[in-house]
N, C-alpha and C positions, 0 to 999 in steps of 0.2 A: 908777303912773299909772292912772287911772281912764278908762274908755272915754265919750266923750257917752251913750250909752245906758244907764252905770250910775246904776243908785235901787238905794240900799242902805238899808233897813227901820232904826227907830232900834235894835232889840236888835241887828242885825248890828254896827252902831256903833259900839254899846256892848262887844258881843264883841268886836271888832275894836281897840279903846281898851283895853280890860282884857287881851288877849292880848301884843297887841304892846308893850303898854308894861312887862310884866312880861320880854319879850325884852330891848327895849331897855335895863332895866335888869341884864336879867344880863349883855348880849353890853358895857356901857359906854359905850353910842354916843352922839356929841358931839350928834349932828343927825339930824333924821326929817324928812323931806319928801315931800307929799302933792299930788299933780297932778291937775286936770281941771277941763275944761273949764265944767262948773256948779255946785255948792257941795257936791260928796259930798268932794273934797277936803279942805275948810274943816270940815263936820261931822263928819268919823273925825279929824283934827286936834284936834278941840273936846275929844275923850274921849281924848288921850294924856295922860299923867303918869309923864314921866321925869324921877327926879331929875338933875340939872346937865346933861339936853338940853334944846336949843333944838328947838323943831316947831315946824314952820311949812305951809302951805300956800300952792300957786300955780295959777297958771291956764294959763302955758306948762313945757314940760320945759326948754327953754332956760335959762328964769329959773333953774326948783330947780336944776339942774349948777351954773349959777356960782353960786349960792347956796353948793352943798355943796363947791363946789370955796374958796369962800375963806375 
């Protein structure tokens, strides 16, 4: 989850899309979900590429749990 206050630069993004998603394809994970409140969510989402996960992004934690929960 991302604070209101985060702005994250597009190469952090991009690090952050190229790091994580080379995790999430070692660790096998079904599903990535990315919180907050203004679109820093939506854009570190934008740079995941996990093969056979789903990513997604939201705007409450609420929503991603039952998300990740079903």
């Amino acid at each position: 989850m991302f604070g209101q206050g985060t702005n994250l630069p597009t190469e952090t993004q991009e690090y952050m899309g190229e790091v994580w998603s080379e995790n999430g394809e070692y660790t096998g994970v079904d599903k990535v979900g990315f919180v907050s409140e203004g679109i820093t969510a939506m854009a570190v989402q934008s740079k995941m590429d996990i093969d056979g996960a789903v990513v997604e992004d939201f705007k409450a934690l609420d929503d991603a749990i039952e998300w990740a929960q079903g």
